[in-house]
C-alpha positions in Angstrom: -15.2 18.3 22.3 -12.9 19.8 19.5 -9.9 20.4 22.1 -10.1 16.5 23.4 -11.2 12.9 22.2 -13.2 11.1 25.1 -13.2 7.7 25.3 -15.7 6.5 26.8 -17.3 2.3 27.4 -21.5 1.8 26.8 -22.6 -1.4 26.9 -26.2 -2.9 25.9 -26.5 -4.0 29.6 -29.7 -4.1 30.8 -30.0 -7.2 32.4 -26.5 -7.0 34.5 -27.0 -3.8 36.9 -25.0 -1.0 36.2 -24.2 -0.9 40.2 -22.9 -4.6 39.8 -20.9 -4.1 36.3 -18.9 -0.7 38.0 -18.4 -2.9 41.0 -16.2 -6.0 39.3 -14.5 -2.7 37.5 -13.5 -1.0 40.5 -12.2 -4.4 42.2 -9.8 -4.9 38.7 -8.5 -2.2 39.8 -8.2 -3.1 43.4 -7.3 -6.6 43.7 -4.8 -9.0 42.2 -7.0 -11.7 42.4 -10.1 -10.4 40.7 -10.8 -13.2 38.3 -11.9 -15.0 41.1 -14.0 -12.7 42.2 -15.5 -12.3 39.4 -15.9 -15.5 38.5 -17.7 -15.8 41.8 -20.1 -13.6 40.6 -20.7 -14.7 37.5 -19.5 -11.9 35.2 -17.6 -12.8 32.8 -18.8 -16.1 32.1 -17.4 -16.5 28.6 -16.0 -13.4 25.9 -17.1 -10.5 25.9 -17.6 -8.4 22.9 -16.0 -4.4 22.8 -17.2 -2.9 19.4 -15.3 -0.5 17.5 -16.6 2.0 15.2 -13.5 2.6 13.3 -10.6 0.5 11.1 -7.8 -0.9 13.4 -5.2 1.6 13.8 -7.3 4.4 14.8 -7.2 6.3 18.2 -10.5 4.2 19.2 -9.7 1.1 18.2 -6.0 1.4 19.7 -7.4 2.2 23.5 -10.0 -0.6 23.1 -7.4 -2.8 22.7 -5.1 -1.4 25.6 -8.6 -1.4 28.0 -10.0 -4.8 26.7 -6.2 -6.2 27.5 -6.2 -4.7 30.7 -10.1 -6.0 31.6 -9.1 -9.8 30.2 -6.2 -9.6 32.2 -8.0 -8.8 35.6 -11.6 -10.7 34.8 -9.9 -14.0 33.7 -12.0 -13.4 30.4 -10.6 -12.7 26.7 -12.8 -9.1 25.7 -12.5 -9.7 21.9 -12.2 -6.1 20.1 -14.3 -6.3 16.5 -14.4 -3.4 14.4 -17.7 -2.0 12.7 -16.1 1.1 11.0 -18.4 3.3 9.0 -20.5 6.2 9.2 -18.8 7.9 11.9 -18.9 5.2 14.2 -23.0 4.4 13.8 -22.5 1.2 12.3 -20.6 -0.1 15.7 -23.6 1.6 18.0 -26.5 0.2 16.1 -24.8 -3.0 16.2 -24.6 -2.8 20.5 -28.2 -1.6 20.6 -29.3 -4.6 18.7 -26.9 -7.4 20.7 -28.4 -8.8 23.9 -28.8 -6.7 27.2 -26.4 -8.9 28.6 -23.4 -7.1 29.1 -21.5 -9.1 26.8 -21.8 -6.6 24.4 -19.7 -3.1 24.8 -19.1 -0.1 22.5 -16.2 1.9 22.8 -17.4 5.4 22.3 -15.5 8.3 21.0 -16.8 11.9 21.1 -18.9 11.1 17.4 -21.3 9.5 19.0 -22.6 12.2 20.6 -22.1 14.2 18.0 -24.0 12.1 15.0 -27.0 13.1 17.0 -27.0 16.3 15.8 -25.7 15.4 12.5 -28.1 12.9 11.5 -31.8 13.4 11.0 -32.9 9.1 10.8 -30.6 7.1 13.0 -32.4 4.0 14.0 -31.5 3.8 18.0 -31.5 7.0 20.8 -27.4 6.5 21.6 -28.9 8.1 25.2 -31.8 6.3 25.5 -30.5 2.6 24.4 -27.6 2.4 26.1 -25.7 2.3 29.7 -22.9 4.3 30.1 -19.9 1.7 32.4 -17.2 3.9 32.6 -14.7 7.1 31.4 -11.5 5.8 30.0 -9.1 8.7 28.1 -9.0 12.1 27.5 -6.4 12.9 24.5 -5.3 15.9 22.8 -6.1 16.5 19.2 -2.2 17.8 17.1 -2.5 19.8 14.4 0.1 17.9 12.2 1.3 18.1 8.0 3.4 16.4 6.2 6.8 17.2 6.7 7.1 18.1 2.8 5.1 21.4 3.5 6.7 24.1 3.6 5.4 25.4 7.0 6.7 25.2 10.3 4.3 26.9 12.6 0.3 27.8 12.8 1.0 31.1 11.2 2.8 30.1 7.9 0.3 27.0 7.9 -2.3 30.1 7.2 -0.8 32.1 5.1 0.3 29.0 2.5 -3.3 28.0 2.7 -4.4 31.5 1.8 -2.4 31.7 -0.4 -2.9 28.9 -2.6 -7.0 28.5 -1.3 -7.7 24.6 -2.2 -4.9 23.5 -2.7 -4.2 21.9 0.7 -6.8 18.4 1.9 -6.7 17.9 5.5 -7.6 14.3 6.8 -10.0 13.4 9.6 -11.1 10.0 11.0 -14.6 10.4 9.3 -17.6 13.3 8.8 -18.3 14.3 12.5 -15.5 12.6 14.4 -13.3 15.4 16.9 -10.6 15.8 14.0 -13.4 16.8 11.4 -14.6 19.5 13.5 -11.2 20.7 14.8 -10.3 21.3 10.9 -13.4 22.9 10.1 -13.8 25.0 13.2 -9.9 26.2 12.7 -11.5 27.2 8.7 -14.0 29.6 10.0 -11.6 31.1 12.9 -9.2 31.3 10.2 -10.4 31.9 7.0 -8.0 29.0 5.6 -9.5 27.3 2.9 -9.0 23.4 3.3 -10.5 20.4 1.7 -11.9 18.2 3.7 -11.2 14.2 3.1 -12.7 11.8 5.7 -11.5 8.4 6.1 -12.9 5.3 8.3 -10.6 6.1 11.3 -7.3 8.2 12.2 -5.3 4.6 10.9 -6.0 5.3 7.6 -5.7 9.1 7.5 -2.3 8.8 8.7 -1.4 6.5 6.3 -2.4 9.0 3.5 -0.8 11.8 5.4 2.4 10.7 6.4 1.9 9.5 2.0 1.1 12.9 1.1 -2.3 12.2 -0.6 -3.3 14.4 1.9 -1.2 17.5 4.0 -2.7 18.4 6.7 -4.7 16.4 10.2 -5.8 17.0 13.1 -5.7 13.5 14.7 -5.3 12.4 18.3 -2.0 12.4 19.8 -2.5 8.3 20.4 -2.5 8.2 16.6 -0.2 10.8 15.9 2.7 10.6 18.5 5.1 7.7 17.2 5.2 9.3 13.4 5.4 13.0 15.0 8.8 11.2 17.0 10.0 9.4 13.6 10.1 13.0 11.6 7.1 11.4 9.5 5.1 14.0 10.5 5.1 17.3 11.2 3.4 18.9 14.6 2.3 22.1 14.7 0.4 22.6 17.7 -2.2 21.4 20.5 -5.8 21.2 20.4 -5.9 21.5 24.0 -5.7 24.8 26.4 -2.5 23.9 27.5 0.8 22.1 26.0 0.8 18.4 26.1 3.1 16.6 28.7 4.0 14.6 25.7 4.7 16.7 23.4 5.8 19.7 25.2 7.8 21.5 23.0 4.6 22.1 21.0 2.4 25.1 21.3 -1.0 25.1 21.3 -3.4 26.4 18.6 -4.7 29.0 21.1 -1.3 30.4 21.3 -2.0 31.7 17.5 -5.9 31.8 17.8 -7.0 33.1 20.0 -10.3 31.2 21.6 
């Protein structure tokens, strides 16, 4: 969960089959003329809703928009993205629990929503229990990134400044218990590096204070991260994931440094 963000689509779709839902998603896929077929069917009658737990501008909301494109374009219906950020994304699941089981209702999930389970003692829905998983969508790497006024270059002088001036360094995350918080604070413990820890309502707004310097260091997703990495407004220092990144393959990885 730390090395990757998962995105992932639940719906509140209890009265539309699951069987029949992944069926008109596999023929989007398959035909050119799927709106017809799915019209046929009957699903999607009119808008659907794809809920986002995070501002616009953050790695969740940017591939809800690239999916919800891609499904409008192929199911002759507009999937309308609305963003519920706040509280690590519970906001936007308690509001798809509490929509009709109609299908006309989806969550885009991100790997805190599986998390908050464990992170929050009253949460008024079972994310498991309430909800129908549709369908896997990305897998992306995490970057360990600072602002390019740092003085560090690599993992290992990223350390040593932070141990040597302990506190003095705020790294960002998309909010308490999203991927990037627990990549920072698992790379604290393996580390020693002492980091303060600033949450924001998605990876749109920490970048914005990053690549600002109200904050030095991130560990966002590479889907938030990439275009300012290119632009020299940030800095990348490495991977989240085992290996390099396609992308970014001049990059190491953390493991490369840390072991495990």
């Amino acid at each position: 969960m730390l090395a990757h963000i998962r995105g992932h689509i639940w719906g509140n779709i209890v009265k539309l089959p699951r069987r029949k839902f992944l069926h008109l998603a596999a023929a989007a896929a398959a035909l050119a003329a799927v709106s017809r077929v799915a019209a046929a069917q009957g699903y999607p009658s009119r808008p659907v809703r794809l809920v986002v737990g995070f501002a616009a501008g953050s790695t969740t909301d940017i591939l809800a928009r690239l999916i919800g494109q891609w499904l409008s374009e192929r199911l002759g219906q507009q999937f309308v993205i609305e963003n519920r950020p706040g509280a690590a994304g519970n906001i936007a699941a308690e509001t798809v629990v509490k929509a009709s089981a109609d299908g006309y209702t989806l969550l885009m999930v991100p790997p805190a929503s599986a998390i908050n389970a464990t992170l929050y003692d009253k949460l008024s829905f079972n994310f498991l229990g309430d909800m129908t998983p549709v369908a896997g969508v990305v897998r992306v790497p995490n970057v360990l990134e600072v602002n390019p006024s740092l003085p560090v270059k690599t993992v290992p002088e990223l350390i040593d400044y932070a141990k040597a001036n302990p506190g003095s360094l705020s790294f960002a995350s998309a909010g308490i218990g999203t991927a990037s918080h627990l990549a920072g604070e698992l790379f604290k413990v393996m580390t020693g590096a002492q980091l303060v820890h600033v949450a924001y309502r998605g990876d749109g707004p920490a970048m914005t204070d990053l690549i600002g310097g109200q904050v030095q260091v991130g560990f966002a997703t590479m889907t938030a991260s990439i275009q300012h990495i290119r632009a020299d407004r940030l800095r990348a220092l490495a991977v989240t994931t085992a290996t390099r990144s396609q992308a970014l393959p001049d990059i190491p990885t953390v493991a490369d440094f840390i072991p495990g």
